[in-house]
MIVOBA-84480 format. One record per residue (C-alpha): residue number from 1; z, y, x. Coordinates in Angstrom, 1 decimal. Each point is the difference from the previous one (the first is absolute). Layout:
<n:NUM&z:Z&y:Y&x:X>
...
END
This chain:
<n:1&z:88.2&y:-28.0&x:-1.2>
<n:2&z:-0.9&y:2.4&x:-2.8>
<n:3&z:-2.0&y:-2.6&x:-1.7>
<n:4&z:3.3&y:-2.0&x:-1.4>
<n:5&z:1.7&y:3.1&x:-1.7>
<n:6&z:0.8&y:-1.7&x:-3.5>
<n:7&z:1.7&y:-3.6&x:-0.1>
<n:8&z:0.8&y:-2.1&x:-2.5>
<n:9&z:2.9&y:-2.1&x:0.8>
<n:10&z:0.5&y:-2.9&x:-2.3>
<n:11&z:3.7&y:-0.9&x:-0.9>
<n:12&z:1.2&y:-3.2&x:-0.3>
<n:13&z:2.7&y:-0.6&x:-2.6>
<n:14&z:1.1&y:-3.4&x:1.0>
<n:15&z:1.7&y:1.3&x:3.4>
<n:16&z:1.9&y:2.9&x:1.5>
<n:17&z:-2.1&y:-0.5&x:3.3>
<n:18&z:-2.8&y:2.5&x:-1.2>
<n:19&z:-2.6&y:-1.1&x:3.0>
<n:20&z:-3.3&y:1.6&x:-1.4>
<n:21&z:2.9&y:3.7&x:-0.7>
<n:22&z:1.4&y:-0.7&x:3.7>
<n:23&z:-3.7&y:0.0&x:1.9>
<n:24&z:-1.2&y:2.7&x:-2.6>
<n:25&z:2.6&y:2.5&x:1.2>
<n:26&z:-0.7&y:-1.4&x:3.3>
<n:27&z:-3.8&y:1.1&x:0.1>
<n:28&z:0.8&y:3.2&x:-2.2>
<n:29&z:2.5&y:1.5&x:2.8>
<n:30&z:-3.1&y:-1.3&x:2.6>
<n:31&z:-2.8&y:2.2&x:-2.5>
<n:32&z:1.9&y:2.3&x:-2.2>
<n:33&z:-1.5&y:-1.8&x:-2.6>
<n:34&z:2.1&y:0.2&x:-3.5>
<n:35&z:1.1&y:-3.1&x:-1.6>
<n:36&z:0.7&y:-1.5&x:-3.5>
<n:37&z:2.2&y:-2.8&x:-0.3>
<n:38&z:-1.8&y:-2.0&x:-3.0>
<n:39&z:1.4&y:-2.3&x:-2.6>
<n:40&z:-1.1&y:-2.2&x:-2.8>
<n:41&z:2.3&y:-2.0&x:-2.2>
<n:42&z:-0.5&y:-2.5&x:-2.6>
<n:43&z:2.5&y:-1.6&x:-2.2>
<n:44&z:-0.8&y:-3.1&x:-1.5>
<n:45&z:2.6&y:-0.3&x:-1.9>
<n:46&z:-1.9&y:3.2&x:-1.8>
<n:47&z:-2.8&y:-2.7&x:-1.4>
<n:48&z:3.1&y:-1.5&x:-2.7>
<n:49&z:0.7&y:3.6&x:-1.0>
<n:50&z:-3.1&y:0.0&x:-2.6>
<n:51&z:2.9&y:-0.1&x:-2.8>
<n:52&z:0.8&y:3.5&x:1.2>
<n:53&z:-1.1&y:3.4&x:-1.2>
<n:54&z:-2.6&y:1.7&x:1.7>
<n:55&z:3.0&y:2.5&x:1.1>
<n:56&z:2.1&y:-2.7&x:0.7>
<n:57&z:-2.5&y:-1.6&x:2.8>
<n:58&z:-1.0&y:3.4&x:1.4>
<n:59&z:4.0&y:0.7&x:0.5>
<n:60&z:0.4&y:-3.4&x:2.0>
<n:61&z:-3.2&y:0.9&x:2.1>
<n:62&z:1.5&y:3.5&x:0.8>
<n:63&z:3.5&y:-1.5&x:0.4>
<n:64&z:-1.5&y:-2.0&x:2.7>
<n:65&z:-1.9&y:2.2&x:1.6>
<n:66&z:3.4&y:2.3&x:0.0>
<n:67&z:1.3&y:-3.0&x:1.8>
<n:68&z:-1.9&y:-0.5&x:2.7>
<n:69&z:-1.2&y:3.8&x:1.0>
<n:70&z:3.9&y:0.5&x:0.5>
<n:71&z:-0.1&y:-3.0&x:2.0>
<n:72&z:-3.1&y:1.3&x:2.2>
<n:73&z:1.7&y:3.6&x:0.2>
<n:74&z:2.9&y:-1.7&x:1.5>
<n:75&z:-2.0&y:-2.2&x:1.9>
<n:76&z:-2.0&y:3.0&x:1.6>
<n:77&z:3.2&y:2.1&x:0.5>
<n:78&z:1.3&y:-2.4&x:2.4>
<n:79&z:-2.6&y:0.2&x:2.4>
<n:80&z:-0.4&y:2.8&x:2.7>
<n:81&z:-3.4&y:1.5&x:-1.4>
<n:82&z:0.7&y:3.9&x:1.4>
<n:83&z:-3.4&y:1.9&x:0.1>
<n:84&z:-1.7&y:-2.5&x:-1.8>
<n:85&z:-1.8&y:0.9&x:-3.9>
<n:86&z:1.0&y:-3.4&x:-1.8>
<n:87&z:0.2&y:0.0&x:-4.0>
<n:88&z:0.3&y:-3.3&x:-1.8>
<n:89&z:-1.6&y:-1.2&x:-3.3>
<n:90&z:1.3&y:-3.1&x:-2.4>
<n:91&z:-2.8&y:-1.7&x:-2.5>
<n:92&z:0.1&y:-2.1&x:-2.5>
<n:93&z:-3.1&y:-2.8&x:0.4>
<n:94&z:0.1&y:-3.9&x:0.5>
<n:95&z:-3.1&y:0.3&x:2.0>
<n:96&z:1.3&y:2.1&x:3.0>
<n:97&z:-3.3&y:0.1&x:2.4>
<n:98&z:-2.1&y:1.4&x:-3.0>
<n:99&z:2.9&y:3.1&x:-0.2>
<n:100&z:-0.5&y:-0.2&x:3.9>
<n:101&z:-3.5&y:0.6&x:0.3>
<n:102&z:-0.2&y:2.0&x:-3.1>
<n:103&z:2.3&y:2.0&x:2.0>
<n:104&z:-2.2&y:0.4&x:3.1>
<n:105&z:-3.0&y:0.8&x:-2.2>
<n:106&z:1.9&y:2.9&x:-2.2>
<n:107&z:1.8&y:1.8&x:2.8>
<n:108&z:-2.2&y:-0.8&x:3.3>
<n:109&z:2.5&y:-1.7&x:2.5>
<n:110&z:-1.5&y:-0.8&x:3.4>
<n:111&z:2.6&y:-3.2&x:0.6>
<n:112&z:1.7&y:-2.3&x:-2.1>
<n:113&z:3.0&y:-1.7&x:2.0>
<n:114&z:1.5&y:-3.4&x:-1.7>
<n:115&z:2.8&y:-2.5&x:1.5>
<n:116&z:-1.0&y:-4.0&x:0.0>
<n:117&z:2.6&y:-2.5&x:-0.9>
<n:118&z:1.4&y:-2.6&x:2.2>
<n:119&z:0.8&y:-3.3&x:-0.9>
<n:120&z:3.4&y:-0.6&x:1.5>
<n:121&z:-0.4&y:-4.1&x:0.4>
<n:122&z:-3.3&y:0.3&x:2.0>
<n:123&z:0.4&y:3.7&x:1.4>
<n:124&z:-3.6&y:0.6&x:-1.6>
<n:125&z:-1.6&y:2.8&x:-1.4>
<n:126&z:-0.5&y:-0.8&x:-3.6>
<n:127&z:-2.7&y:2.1&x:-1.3>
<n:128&z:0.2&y:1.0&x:-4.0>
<n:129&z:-2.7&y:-0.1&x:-2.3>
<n:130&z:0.4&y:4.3&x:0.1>
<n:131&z:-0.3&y:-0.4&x:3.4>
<n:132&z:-3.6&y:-1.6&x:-0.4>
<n:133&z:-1.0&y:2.5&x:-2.9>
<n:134&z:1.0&y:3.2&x:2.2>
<n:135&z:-1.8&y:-1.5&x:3.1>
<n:136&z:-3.2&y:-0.7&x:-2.0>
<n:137&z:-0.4&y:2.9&x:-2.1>
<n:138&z:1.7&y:3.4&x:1.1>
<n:139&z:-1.9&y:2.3&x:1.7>
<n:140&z:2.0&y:1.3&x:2.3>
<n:141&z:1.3&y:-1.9&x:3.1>
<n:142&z:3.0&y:-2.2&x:-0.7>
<n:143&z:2.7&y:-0.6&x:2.5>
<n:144&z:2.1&y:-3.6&x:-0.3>
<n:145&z:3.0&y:0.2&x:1.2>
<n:146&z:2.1&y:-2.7&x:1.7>
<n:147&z:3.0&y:-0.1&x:2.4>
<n:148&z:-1.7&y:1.2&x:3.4>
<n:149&z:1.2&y:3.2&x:1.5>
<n:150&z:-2.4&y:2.7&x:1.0>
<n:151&z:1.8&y:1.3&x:3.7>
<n:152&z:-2.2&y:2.1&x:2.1>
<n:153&z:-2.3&y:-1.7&x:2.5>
<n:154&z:-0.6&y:-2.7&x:-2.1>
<n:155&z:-3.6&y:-1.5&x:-1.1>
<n:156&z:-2.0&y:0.5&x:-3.1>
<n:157&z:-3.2&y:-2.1&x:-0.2>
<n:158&z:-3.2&y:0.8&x:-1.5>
<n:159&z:-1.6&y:-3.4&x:-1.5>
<n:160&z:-3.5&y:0.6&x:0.1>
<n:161&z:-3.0&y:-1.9&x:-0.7>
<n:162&z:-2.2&y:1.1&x:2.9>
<n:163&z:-3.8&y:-1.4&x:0.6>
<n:164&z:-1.0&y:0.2&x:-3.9>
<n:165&z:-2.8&y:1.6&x:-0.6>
<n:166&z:1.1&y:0.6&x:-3.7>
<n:167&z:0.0&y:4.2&x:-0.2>
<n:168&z:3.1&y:-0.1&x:-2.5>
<n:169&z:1.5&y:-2.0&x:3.2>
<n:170&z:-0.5&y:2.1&x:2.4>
<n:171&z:1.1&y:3.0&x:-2.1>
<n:172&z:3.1&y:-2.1&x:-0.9>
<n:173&z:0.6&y:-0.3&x:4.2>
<n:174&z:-0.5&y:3.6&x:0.5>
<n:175&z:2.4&y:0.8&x:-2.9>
<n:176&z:3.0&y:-2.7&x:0.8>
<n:177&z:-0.2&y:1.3&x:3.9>
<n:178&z:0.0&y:3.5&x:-0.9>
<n:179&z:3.4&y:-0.6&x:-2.6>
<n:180&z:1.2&y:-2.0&x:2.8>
<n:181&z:-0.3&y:2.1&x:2.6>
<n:182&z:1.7&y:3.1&x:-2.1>
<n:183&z:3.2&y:-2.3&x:-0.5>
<n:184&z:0.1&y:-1.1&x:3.1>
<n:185&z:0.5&y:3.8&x:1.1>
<n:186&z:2.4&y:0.9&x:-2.9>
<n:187&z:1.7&y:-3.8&x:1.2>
<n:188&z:0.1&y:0.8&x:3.7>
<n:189&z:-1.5&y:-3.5&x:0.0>
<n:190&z:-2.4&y:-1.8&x:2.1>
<n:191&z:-3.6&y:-0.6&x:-1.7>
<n:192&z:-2.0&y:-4.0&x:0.6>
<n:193&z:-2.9&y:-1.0&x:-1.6>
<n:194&z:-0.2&y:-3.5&x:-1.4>
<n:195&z:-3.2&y:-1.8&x:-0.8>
<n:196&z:-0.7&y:-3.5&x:-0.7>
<n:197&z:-3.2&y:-1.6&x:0.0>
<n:198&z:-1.3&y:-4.4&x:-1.5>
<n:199&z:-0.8&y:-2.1&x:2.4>
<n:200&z:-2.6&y:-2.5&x:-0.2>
<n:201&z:-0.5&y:-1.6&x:-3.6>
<n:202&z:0.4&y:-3.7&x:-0.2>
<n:203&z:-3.0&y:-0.8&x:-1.7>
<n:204&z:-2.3&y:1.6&x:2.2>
<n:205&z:1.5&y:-1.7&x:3.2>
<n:206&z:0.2&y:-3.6&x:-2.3>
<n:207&z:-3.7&y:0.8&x:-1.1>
<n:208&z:-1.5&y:1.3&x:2.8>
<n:209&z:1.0&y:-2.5&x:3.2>
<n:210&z:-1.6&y:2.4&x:2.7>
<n:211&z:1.5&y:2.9&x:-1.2>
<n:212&z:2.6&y:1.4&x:2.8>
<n:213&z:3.1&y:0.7&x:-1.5>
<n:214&z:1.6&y:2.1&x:2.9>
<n:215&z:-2.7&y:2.2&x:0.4>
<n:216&z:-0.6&y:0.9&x:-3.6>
<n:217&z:3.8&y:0.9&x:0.3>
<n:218&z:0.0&y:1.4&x:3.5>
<n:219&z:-3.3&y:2.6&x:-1.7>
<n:220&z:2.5&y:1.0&x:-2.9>
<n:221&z:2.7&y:1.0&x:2.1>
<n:222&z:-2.2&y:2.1&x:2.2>
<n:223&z:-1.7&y:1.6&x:-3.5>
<n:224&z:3.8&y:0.9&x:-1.2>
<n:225&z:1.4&y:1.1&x:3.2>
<n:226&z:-3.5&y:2.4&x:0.6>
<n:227&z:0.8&y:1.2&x:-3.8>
<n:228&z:3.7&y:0.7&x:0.7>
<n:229&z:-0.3&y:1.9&x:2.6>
<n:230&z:-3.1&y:2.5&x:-1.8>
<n:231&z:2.7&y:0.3&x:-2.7>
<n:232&z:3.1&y:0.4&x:2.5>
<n:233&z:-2.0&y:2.7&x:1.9>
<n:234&z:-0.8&y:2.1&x:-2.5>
<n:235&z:3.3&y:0.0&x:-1.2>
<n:236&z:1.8&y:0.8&x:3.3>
<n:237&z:2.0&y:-3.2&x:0.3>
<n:238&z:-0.5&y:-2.1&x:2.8>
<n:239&z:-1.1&y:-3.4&x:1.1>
<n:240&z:3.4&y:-1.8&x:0.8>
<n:241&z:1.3&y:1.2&x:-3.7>
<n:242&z:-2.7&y:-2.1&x:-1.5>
<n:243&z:0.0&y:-4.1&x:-0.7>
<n:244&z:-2.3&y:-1.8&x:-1.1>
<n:245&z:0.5&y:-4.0&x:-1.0>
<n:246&z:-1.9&y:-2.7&x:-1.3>
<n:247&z:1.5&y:-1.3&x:-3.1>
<n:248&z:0.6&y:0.4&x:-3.7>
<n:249&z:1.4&y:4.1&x:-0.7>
<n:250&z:3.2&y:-0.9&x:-1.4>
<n:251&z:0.8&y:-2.5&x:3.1>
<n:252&z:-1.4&y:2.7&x:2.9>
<n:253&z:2.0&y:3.1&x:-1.7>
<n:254&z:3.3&y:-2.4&x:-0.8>
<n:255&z:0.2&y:-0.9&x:3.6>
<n:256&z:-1.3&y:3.4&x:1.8>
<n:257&z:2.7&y:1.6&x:-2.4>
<n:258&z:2.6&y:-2.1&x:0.9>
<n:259&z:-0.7&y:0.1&x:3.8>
<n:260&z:0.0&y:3.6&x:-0.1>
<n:261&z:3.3&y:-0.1&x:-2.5>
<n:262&z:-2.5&y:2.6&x:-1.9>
<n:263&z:2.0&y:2.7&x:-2.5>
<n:264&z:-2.7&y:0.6&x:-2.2>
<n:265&z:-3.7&y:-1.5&x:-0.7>
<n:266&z:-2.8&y:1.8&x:-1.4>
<n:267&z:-2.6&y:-1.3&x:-1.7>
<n:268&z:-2.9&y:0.1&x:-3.0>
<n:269&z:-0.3&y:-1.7&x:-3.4>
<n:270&z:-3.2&y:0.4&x:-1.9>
<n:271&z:2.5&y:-0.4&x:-3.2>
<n:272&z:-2.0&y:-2.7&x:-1.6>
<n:273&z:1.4&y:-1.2&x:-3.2>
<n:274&z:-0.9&y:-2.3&x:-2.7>
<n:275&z:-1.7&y:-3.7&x:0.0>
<n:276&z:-0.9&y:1.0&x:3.8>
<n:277&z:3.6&y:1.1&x:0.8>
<n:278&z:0.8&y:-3.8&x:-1.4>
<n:279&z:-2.5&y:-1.7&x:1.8>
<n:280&z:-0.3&y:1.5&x:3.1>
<n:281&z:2.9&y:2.1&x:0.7>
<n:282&z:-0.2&y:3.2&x:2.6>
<n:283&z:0.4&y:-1.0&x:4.0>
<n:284&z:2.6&y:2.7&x:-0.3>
<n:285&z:2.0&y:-1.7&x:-2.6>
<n:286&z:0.3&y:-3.1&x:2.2>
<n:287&z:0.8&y:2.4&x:3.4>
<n:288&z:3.1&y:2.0&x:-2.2>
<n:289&z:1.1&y:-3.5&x:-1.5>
<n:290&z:0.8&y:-1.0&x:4.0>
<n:291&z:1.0&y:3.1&x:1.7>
<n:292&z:3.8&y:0.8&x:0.6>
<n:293&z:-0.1&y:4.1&x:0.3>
<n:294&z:-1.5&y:2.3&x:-1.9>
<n:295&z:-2.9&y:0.1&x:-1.7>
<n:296&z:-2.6&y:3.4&x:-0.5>
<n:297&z:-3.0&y:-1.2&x:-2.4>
<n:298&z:-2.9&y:2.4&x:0.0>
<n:299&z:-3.3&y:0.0&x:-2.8>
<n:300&z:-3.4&y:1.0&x:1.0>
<n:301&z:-0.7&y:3.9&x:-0.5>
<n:302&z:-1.2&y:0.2&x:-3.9>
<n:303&z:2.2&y:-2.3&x:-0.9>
<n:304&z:0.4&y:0.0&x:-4.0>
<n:305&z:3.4&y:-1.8&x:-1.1>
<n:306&z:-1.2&y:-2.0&x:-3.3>
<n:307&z:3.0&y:1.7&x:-1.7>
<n:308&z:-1.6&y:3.3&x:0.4>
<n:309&z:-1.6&y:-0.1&x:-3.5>
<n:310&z:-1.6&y:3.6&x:0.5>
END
């Protein structure tokens, strides 16, 4: 898969389980691809230091730094990563998804990988405000990593939002079955196609009395399923690898995932941020928020992170 040939692998400081390091090297021994193991630290303790020198704060910055890039060296020296290109960088930044995509933009990596947190009580995935940041803005696709395995033979889906007649839709469809169908191959995994469509709205069946619920759904279903397979077909996958649901996304692709035990689902965010991003929030954000594997989130082609000031 020539395509993923530079990853950024974010490390998290907190634990010595480096998930986002362990799938990186993962993928990279897959691909070839070369890795960076990626760090950035922030004392707070730094904001009482105003009382120091100029010299003085830039030692304790360093001496940090120090710190913790001997920490990642030894980190990366205990894992088996024979063959693999893997170099790691330590920064100083209390806003670590700008120094993220700031990294993406400057040196042109085609993936960045990052680990999810678990909340021990509830065995949830609690997702961090980086997490959100990273998903929204960075340009390249970002993998979330949680506890599932990849073994061969297993199943990736490809959440889709099939029957739109939206152009940027339909490109988004071609591009997340393409990247999924790539991975699957480098995965030795099985490919399904997941689409959900609404059913009838309320207030039209309240409204309008004569108005036949179960056809109006029974017409949708046969729209989607006609539109699946157009986009199945011309992608080589077939029929019986493709579902199709009535239901709200983040319900259909929660329970298709779970039935299939999925190791990975890929999907699109159009990254919108802001007032809207408050308001509204992405379908995709409420799809990650419930799944309990992995997580690839595609942009649109021409995709400009806001962050990329030039």
């Amino acid at each position: 898969m020539e395509k993923y040939q530079k990853i950024l692998a974010i490390v998290d400081p907190t634990t010595e389980d480096q998930k986002a390091l362990n799938r990186a090297i993962e993928l990279a021994r897959k691909t070839g691809a070369s890795i960076t193991a990626f760090l950035t630290i922030y004392d707070f303790s730094y904001e009482m230091t105003t009382m120091l020198s100029g010299d003085e704060r830039e030692a304790m910055c360093k001496s940090v730094i120090n710190d913790r890039t001997q920490w990642l060296e030894s980190l990366l020296a205990e894992l088996d990563v024979t063959g693999i290109t893997i170099d790691c960088q330590v920064i100083w930044h209390n806003r670590p998804f700008e120094q993220i995509i700031a990294k993406v933009i400057d040196n042109g990596y085609d993936i960045v990988i990052k680990g999810t947190h678990q909340h021990d009580k509830f065995k949830s995935v609690i997702f961090t405000p980086t997490d959100w940041h990273i998903l929204r803005k960075c340009p390249c696709p970002v993998l979330l990593v949680k506890e599932h395995l990849w073994p061969e033979n297993g199943n990736i889906i490809a959440a889709l939002n099939i029957g739109s007649e939206e152009e940027e839709h339909k490109a988004l469809n071609d591009k997340i079955t393409a990247e999924a169908k790539q991975l699957a191959k480098v995965m030795k995994a099985n490919l399904h196609l997941v689409n959900s469509f609404p059913g009838t709205p309320v207030n039209i069946a309240i409204e309008i009395p004569e108005f036949n619920a179960s056809d109006y759904n029974l017409a949708m279903l046969k729209h989607h399923k006609k539109a699946m397979l157009e986009h199945a077909t011309a992608f080589n996958i077939t029929e019986e690898c493709t579902h199709i649901q009535e239901g709200l996304p983040e319900d259909i692709i929660q329970s298709i995932a779970a039935e299939l035990d999925a190791e990975l689902v890929i999907l699109g965010t159009i990254g919108r941020t802001g007032l809207s991003a408050a308001l509204i929030g992405n379908t995709a954000e409420h799809v990650i928020d419930r799944l309990n594997c992995d997580v690839l989130a595609l942009k649109p082609d021409g995709y400009v992170s806001p962050l990329d000031v030039e």
